[in-house]
N, C-alpha and C positions, 0 to 999 in steps of 0.2 A: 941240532938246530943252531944256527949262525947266529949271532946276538949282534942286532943292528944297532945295538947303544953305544957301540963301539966306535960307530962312523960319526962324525958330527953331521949338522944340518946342513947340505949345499956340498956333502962329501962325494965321490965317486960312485960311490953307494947307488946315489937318487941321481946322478946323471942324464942317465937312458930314461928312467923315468921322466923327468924333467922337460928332458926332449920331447916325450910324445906327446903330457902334458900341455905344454906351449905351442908345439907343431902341428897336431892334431884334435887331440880334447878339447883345447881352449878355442882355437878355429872354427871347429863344427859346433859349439856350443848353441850358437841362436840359431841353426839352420833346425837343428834337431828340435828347440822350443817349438820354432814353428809349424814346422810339419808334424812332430809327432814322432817321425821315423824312428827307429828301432838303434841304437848308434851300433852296428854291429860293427864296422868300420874302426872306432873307438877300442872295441874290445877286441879287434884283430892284432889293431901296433900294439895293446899292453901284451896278447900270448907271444907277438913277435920277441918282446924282449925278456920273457918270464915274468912277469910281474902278477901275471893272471894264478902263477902257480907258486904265489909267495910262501906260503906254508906248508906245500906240499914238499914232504923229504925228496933230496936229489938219488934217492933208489925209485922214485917212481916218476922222474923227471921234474924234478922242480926245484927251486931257486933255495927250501931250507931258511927260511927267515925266520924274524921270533913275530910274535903279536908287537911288537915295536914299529918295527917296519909294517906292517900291514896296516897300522890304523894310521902311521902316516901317509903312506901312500894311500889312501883311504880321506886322508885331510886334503893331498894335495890336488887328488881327481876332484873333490868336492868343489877345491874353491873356485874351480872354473866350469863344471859341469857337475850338477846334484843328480841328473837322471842317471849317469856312466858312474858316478860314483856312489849310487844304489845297487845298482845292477851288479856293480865288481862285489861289495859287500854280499851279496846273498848269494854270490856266485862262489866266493871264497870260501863262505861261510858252510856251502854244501860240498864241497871239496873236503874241507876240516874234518867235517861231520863223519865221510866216508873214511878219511884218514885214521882218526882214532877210533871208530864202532867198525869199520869194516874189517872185510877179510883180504888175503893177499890178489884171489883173485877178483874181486870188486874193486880193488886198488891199479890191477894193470889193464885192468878192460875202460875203470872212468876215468882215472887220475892220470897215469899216462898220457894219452892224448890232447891234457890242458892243455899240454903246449904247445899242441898245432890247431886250441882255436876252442877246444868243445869245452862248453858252456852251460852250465848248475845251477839250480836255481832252489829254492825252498817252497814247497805248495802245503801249507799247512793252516790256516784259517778258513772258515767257513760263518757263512750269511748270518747262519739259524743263531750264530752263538756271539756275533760282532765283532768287540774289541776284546773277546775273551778266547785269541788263537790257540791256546795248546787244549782247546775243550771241543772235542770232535762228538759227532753225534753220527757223520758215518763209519761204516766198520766193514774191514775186510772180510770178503767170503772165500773159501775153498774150493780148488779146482783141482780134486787128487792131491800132485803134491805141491803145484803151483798154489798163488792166489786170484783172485779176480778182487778189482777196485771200483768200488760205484761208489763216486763222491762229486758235489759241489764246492768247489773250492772259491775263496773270493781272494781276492790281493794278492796271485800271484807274482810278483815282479818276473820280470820274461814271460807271461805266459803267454804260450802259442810260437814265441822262441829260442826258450831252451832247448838245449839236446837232449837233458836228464833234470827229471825233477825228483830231488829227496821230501816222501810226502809223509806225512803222518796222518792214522788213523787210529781205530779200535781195533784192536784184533779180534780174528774171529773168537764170535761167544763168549767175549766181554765179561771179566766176572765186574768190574766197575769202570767209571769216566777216566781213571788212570791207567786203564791195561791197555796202552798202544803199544803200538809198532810200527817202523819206517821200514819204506821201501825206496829202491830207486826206479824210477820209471824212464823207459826211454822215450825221449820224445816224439819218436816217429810213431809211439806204437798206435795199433787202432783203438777207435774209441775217445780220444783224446782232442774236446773241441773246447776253443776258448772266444771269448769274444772280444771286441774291439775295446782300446783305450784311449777313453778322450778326456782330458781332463785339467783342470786350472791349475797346476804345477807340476813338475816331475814329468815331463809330457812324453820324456824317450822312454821312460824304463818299463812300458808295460804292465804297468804292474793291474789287469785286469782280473775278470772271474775265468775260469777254467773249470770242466767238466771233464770227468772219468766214470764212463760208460759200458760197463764191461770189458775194464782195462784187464789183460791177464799178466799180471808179472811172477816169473819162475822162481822159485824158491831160492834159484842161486844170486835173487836180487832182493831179496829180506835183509835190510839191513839191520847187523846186531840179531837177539833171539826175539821169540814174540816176547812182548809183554815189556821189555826193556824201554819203550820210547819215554817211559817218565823220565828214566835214567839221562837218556839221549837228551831230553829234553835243557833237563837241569844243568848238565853237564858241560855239552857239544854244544845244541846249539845256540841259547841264550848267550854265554860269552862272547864267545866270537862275532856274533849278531850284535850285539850290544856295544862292545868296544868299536866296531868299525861304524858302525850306527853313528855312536856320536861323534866319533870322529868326521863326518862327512859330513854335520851340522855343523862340528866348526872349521871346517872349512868355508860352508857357502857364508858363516859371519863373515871370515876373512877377509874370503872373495866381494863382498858388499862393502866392506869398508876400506878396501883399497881401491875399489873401483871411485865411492864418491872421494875418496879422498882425492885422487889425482880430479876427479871436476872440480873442488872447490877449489884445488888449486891453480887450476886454468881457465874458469872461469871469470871474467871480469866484468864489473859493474861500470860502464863507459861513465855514466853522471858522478861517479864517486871517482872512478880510476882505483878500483880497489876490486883485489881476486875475493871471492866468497872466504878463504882462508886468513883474507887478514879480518873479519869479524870477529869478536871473543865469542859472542852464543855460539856461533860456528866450531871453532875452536874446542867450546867445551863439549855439544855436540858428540866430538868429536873423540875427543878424550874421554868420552864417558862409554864410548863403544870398546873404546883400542881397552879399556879396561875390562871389559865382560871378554871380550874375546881372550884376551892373555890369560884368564882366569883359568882356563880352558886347558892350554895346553900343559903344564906340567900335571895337569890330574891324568891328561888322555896318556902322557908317556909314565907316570906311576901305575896306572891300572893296566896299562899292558905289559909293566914290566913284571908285575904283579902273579898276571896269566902266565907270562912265561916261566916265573920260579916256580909254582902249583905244576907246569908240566914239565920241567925237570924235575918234581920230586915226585910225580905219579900222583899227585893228589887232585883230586877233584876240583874243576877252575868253578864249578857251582857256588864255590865259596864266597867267590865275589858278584854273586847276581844282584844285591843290593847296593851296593858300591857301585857296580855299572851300570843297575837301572839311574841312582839318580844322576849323574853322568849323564847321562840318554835326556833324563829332565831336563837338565841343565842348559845341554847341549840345545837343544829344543827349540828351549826360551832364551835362547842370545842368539840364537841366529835369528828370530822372531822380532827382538827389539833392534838389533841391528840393525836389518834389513828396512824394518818401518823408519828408525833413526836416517837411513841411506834415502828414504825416500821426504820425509821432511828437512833433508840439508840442501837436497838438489829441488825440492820448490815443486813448481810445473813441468819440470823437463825428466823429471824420474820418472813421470806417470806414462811416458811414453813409451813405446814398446823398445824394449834394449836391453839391458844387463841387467838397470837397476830394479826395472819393474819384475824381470825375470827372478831374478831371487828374494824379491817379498814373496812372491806368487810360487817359487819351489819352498819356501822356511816354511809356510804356512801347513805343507805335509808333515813336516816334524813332531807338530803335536800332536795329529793322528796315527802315526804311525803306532804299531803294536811293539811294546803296550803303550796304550797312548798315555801323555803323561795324566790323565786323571786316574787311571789306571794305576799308572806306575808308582804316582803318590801313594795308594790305596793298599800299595806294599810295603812303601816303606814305611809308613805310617803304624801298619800291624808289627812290622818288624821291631820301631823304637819305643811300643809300647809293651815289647814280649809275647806278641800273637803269634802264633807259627806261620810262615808262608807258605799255604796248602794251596796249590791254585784247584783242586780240583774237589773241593766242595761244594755240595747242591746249590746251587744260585747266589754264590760267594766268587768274591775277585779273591 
């Protein structure tokens, strides 16, 4: 794996990136608020340039990056579009997944073709159980040696648009809430209906309910053995999920506060002859964001540099799921203050539809997301007073 600590910020590296970023991403960002659309368009220039296959090894076509690069490029999509840099996150994230639990040939049949387009996604929550995702209540049945999937899934991101979705269930015949199994599903297969996403933030990335109706996936598409997905769970895909998570919260701070920043500084007060910038409230405002936000970034590049030494030394990246849940908090709640700070500096002209109202209205996901931060406090909480992190005891977070 290439270690992208190597490059500095604004190096070669992020070039191409930067390009599409600007060219594309940051372009289509309010057409996509508005309609809704799906940005596949977005995630075509990142497979054009590899970016979509940042962690996947260059033996199964991919770019070979560390978790460095990924939750930056994860910042940088953010800071101009939260839906495209949701989507890349779960899409990365189920790549990874396949990467380290799968096998060679579930490596050349998904991971392969990242880089002409196909697109991952994670289906693992459901209605009955809320904000408590890795607690399923449906469970896979038996078709000979295949499986069959009858499940309600809620918050899929892409759903109804991925090509393959890594999903978690109960395996069959359950000895307890912790004996899952992932599968990958393909997205054409039958059975497989989702519903419409309409919603007050995040408007491109789909992230709707999804139904599996007698879905049949082949044994050679069980990812990892049965019984394994706690493992999965701990391991694969919390981290990866996590670090790019937050990193795409502080992004959309970023992207908030450099957007008001360039207003107050071009805005001017004809009766005074004074830009909003020369205000001190202003000012401090101001200064009070640029500080939450900085706060941010040397944790997002120590915890993924973090993930990267755990998987050069073959140890478990689970280690750090506390450390990057509160990250995920943190992350959260500054894009939250920011955003609302972006909308009290620019007055009455922020409430209007555009950028700034755009990212109060995407931050505001952040703290629903799973786990949400009450949630996620409710871990780390048991964790600093010596409770063990069990997520999967009877009606316990």
């Amino acid at each position: 794996m290439v270690a992208a600590t190597t490059f500095s910020t604004g190096s070669s590296l992020y070039d191409a990136l930067d390009q599409v970023v600007e060219r594309v991403i940051g372009v289509n960002a309010a057409d996509i608020d508005r309609t809704g659309d799906y940005p596949r368009h977005n995630l075509r220039a990142l497979a054009e340039i590899g970016w979509n296959s940042v962690l996947i090894p260059a033996q199964w076509g991919g770019l070979e990056l560390d978790h460095v690069a990924f939750a930056e490029a994860s910042r940088r999509i953010g800071r101009v579009c939260a839906s495209t840099g949701l989507i890349y996150v779960m899409h990365v994230g189920a790549a990874q997944t396949i990467n380290l639990f799968g096998n060679d040939d579930q490596k050349e049949r998904w991971l392969k073709p990242t880089r002409n387009g196909l697109i991952g996604t994670y289906s693992t929550s459901e209605r009955a159980t809320g904000g408590h995702w890795w607690y399923n209540l449906s469970e896979a049945g038996r078709a000979g040696d295949d499986y069959l999937i009858n499940a309600e899934k809620s918050f899929t991101t892409s759903s109804g648009q991925a090509d393959y979705y890594v999903l978690q269930t109960r395996s069959p015949g359950a000895k307890d809430q912790s004996d899952i199994t992932f599968f990958i599903i393909d997205g054409k297969s039958e059975g497989i209906k989702s519903r419409p996403w309409d919603a007050l933030g995040v408007r491109g990335n789909h992230s709707g309910p999804i139904s599996y109706e007698n879905v049949r996936v082949a044994r050679r598409d069980r990812l990892g053995a049965e019984g394994q997905g706690k493992d999965i769970i701990y391991h694969g895909v919390s981290p990866v999920y996590l670090i790019g998570l937050g990193a795409v919260w502080l992004g959309v701070a970023e992207g908030a506060l450099d957007t008001v920043t360039r207003y107050a500084k071009g805005f001017v007060h004809r009766d005074f002859n004074k830009s909003l910038a020369e205000y001190q409230v202003i000012r401090q405002e101001l200064g009070a964001a640029k500080v939450l936000v900085e706060s941010l970034k040397p944790w997002a590049r120590q915890l993924a540099g973090q993930l990267d030494a755990l998987q050069a030394a073959d140890k478990p990246q689970g280690e750090l799921i506390v450390p990057l849940t509160e990250f995920k908090v943190h992350a959260a709640e500054v894009a939250n203050k920011v955003a609302a700070s972006a909308l009290n500096i620019s007055g009455g002209y922020g409430y209007r539809r555009g950028d700034l109202e755009r990212y109060y209205r995407d931050a505001r996901a952040a703290i629903a997301m799973g786990p949400s931060n009450n949630i996620a406090r409710e871990w780390i909480g048991k964790v600093q007073v010596g409770l063990p992190l069990e997520l999967w005891y009877q009606g316990g977070e």
